[in-house]
C-alpha positions in Angstrom: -38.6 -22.6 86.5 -40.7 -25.5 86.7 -41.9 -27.0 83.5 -44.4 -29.4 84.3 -44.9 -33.3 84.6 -45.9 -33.4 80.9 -42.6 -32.0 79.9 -42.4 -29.8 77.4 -39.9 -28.4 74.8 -37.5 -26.0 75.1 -38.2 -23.9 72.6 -42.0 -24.0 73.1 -41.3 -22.4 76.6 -38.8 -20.1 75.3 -41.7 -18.8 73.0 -43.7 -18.4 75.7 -41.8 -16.9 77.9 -41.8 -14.4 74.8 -45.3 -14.3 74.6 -45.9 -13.6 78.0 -45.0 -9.8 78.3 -47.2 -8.9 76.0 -49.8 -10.0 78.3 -48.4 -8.9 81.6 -45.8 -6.6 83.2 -44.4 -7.2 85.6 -44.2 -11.4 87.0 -41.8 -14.3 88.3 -42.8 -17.3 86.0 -42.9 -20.6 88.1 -43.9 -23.0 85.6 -45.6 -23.9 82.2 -48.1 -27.2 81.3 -50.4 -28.0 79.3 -53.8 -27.6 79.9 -56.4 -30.0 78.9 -57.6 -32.3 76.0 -58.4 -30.0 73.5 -57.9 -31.0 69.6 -57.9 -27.5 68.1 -56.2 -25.0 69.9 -52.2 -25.4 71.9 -53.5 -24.5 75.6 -51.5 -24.0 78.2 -51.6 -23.7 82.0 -49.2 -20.8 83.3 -48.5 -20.4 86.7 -46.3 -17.7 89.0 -45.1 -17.6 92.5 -46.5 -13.9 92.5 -49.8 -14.2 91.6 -53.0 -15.9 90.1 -52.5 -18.6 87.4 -53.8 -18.0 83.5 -54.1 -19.7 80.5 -52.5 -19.0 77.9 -53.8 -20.0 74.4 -52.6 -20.4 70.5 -55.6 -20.3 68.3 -56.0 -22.6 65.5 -55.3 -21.0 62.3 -55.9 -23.8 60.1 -59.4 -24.7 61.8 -60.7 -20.9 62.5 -59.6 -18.6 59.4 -60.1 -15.5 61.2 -58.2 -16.0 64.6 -59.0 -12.7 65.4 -62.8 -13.1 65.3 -62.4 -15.8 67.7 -60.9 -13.5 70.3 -62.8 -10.6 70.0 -65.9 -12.7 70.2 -64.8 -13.9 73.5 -63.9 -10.6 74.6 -66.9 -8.9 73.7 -69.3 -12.1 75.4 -67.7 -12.5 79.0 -67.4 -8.2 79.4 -71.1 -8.7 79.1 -71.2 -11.7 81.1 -69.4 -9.9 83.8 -71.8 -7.2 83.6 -74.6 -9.0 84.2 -73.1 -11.5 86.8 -73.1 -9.0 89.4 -76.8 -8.4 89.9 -78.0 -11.8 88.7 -76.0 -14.5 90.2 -72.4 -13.8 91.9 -72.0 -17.8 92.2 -71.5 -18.2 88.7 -68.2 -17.6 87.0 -67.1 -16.1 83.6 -64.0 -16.3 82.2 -61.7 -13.4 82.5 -60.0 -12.3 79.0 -56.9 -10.8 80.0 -55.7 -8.3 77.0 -53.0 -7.4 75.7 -50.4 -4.2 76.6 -51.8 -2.6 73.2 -55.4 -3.2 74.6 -56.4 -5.8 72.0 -58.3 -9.4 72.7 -55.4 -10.8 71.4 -51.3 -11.1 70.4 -50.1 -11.9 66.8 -46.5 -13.2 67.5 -43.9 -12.7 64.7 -44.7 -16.0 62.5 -48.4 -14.8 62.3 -49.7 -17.0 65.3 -52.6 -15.5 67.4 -52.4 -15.5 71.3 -55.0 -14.8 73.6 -54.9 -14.8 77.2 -57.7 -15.6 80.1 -57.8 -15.7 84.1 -58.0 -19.7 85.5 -60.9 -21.0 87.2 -59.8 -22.4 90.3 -61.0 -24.9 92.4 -63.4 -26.1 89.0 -63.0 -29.9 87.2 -65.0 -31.1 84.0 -66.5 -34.4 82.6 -66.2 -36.0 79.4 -69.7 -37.7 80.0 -72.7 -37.1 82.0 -73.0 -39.3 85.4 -76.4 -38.5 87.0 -79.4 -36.7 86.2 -78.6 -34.0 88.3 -75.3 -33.7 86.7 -77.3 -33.3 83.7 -79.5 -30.7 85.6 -76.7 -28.4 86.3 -75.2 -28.5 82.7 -78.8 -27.4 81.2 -78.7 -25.0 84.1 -75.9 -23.7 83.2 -77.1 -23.8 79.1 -80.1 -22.0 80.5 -78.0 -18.8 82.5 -75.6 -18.2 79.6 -78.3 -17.7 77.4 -80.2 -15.6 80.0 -77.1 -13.9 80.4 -76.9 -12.8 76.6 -80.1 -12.6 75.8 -80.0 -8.1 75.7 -76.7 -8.2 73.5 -77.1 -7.5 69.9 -76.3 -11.0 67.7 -75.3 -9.3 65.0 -72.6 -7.5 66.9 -70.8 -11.0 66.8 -68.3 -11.6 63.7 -68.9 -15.3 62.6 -65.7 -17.7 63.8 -66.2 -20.7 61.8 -67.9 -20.2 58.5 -70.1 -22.3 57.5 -71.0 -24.4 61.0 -74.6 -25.8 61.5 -74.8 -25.3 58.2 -76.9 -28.5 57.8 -78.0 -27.8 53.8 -74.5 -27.3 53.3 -73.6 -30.6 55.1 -76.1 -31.9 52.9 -74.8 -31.5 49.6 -70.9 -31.6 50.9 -71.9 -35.9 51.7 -73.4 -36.2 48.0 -70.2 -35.0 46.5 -67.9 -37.4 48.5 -70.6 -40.1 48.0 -70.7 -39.3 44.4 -66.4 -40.0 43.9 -65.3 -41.9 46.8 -62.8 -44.5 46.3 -63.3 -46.4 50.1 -64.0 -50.4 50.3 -68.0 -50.9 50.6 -68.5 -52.4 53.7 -72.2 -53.4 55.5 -71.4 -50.5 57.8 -70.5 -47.6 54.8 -73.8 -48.9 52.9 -75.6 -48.8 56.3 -74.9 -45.1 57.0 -75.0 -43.8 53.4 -79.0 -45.1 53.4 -79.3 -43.4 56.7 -77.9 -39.9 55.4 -79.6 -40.5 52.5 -83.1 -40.8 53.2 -82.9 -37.5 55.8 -81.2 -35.3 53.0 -85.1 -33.7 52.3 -84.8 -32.3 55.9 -81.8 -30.6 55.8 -83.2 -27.7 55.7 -86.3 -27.7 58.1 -84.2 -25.3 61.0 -83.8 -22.8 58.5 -87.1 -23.5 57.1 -88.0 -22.4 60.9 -86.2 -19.0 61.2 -87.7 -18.0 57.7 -91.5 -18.4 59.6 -90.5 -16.8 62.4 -90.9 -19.9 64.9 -87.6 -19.5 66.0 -84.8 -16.6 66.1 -81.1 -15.5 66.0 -79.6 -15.0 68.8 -76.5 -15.4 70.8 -75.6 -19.3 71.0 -72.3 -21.1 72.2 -72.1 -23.6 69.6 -70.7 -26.6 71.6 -72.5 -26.9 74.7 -71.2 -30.2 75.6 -70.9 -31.8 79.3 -66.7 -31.4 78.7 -67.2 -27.6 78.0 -69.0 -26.8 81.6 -66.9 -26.5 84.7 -67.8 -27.9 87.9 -67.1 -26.6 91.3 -65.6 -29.6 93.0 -66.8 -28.8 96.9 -69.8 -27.8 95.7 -70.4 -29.8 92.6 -72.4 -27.3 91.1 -71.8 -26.3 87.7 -70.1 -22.7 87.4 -69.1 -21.7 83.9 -69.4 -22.3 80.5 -65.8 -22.6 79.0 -64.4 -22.8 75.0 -66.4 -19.6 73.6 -64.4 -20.5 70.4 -67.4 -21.1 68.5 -69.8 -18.6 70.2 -71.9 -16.6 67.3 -75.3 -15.6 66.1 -77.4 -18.9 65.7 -80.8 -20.4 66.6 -81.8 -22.0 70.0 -82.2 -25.1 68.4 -78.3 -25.6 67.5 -77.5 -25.5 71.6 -80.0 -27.1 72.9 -79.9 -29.9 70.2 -76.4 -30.3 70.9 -76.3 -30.4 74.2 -79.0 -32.7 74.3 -77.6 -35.6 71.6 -73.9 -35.4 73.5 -75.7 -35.2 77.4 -78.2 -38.1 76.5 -76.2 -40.5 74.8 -74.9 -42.3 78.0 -72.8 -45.1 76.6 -70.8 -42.2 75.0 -69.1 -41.7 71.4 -66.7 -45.0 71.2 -68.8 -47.6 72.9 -67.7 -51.3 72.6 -70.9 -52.1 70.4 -72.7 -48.9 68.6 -75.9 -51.0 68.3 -76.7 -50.8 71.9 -76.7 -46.6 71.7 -79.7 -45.1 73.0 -81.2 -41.7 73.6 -82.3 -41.2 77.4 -85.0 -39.7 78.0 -84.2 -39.3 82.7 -81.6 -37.6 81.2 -83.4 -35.3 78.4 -85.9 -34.3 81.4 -83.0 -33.6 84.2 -81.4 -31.4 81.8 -84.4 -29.2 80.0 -85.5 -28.8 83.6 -82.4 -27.1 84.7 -82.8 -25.0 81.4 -86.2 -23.7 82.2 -85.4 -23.4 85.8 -82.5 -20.8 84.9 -85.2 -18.4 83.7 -83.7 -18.4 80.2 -86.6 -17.8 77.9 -87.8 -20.9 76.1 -91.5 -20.0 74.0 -93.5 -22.1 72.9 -93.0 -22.4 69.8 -89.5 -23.2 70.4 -90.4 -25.8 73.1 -92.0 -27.5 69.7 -88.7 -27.4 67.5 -86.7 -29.4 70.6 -87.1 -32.8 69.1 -86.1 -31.6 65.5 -83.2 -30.0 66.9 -81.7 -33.2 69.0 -82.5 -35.0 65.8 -81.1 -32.5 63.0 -78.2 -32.0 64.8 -77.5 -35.6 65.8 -78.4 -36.2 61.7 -75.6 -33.3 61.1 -72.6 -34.9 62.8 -73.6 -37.9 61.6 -73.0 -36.3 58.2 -69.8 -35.0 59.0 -68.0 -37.9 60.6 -69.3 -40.1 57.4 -68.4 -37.1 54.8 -64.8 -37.0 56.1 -64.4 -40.1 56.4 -65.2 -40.6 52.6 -62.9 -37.3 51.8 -60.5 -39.8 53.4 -60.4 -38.1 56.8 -59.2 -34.3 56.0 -60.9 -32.6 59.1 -61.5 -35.0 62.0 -58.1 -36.4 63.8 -58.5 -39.9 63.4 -56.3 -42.9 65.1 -56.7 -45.9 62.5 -58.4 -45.7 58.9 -62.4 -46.6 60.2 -62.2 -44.2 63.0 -64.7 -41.7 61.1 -66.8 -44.5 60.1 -67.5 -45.9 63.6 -68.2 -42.2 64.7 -71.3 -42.0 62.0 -72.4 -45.1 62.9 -72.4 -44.0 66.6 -74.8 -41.1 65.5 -76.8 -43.1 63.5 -77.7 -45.4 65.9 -78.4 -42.7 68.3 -80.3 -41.0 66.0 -82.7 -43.9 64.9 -83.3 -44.1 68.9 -84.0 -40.3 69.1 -86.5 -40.5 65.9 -88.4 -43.7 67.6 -88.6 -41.7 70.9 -90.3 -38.4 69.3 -93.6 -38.2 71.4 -91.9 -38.7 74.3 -89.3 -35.9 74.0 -92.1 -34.0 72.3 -93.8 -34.1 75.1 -90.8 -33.7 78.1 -90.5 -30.0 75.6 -94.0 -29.3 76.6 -94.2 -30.1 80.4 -90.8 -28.8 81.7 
């Protein structure tokens, strides 16, 4: 068997070679790599010389208590998905789960590790930053037709993967404790984004403010919409699926499309040589609400009004967690030297003073499109 060029360890393919019947019956195994750049979960790329290629996942324990919920949420989202594909749009592409022989979403191996297989996209590529406007197009187009996709299935029947995420008032008071006992060395940058989380603190809680008047609603959201979690279809350059449903759950519109929007429209990216010169592009905002409202996803009025306060509150709200962990002495976030965390909030900060200065103009791109 073939391992891959990104060798790995004996006993990590002996396990999977474990793993895999509980997947699949009968199969001849032609080699195992590693899939991706992921952080969280141990993906791998699993191919045979009798059939299509899958992935092969181990979910995260340590980041997403309830494995389990991750992989029934998934399951549950793309048998709807594939539902609805067929009499919407047949070009698009869900990902397949493939269950296990006991006919769960999912495999708990003998140490307590939770396995979950899906089908492989072929033929597909992904970006770690948006290149063009009409990139940016299809990856609100894409936004746009997995919302559309889910808007007739209950929220509620979702279990929630990650307690506690986009939980901004909770962000809120989780920077005033760490601010309150840190021990770290106070730089110009520290006291620069300390007075920038501070003096936003009193709008922590305008989103949910929002859902409690009824401007906005639960439904079913991704919860990481960024340009890296879309697939491309490299003939046709079109973009094809929505990939990493770890975090999919019952939000508010505002949590996708702010996200999307603060990681597509920040073009210098998150480690740019000098964090001063971030800025919030508004080509790009337009190319990609355009493509959200052109996927006939629904997109009221009085959500078109909450667009700028969600790019904002969720630019403010990783912001707040990069600076938070950093100040916990960088518990969550990987991090390569000891300011890692630090340059992150400042990247957000930056970008977020350029969203703020830019309101009437995104306020009004929400309206128009």
């Amino acid at each position: 068997m073939r391992r891959s060029d990104r060798e790995l360890k004996t006993s990590l393919v002996d396990q999977i070679e474990q793993i895999l019947p509980r997947f699949l019956g009968r199969y001849s195994l032609l080699s195992v790599s590693t899939l991706g750049e992921g952080n969280i979960n141990d993906t791998y790329l699993v191919e045979f010389s009798d059939g299509d290629p899958v992935v092969l996942q181990r979910i995260n324990g340590i980041v997403f208590p309830e494995p389990h919920r991750v992989a029934d949420n998934v399951q549950l989202v793309t048998e709807h998905i594939r539902q609805r594909r067929a009499v919407t749009d047949s070009a698009r592409r869900s990902l397949r789960v493939i269950a296990s022989r006991n006919g769960k979403s999912c495999y708990v191996d003998d140490d307590g590790h939770v396995w979950r297989m899906v089908g492989y996209l072929a033929n597909t590529e992904c970006f770690p930053a948006v290149r063009s406007a009409s990139q940016a197009y299809e990856g609100g187009s894409m936004l746009g037709w997995f919302h559309h996709q889910l808007d007739d299935l209950k929220p509620e029947l979702l279990l929630d993967p990650l307690p506690g995420f986009h939980d901004l008032p909770a962000y809120c008071r989780h920077f005033k404790q760490a601010w309150s006992v840190h021990k770290r060395k106070l730089t110009t940058d520290l006291n620069y984004c300390c007075r920038e989380a501070d003096k936003r603190l009193v709008d922590g809680g305008l989103l949910h403010a929002a859902l409690r008047s009824g401007k906005t609603a639960t439904r079913v959201i991704h919860g990481d919409p960024k340009i890296g979690n879309i697939l491309f279809d490299k003939d046709t350059r079109r973009a094809v699926a929505l990939i990493d449903l770890d975090t999919v759950s019952m939000g508010i519109l505002q949590y996708d499309i702010g996200d999307c929007l603060r990681s597509y429209c920040n073009v210098m990216g998150e480690d740019p040589s000098h964090p001063g010169d971030v800025n919030f592009d508004l080509d790009i905002c337009k190319s990609m609400l355009t493509g959200y409202t052109a996927s006939r996803a629904s997109l009221p009025a009085s959500e078109r009004e909450l667009v700028f306060q969600g790019v904002r509150l969720l630019t403010y709200e990783l912001a707040l967690r990069f600076l938070t962990d950093y100040l916990n002495n960088d518990q969550y976030f990987k991090v390569s030297d000891e300011d890692e965390n630090l340059r992150r909030a400042l990247v957000q900060f930056f970008l977020l003073n350029s969203i703020e200065k830019q309101r009437h103009a995104i306020e009004k791109i929400a309206r128009q499109v």
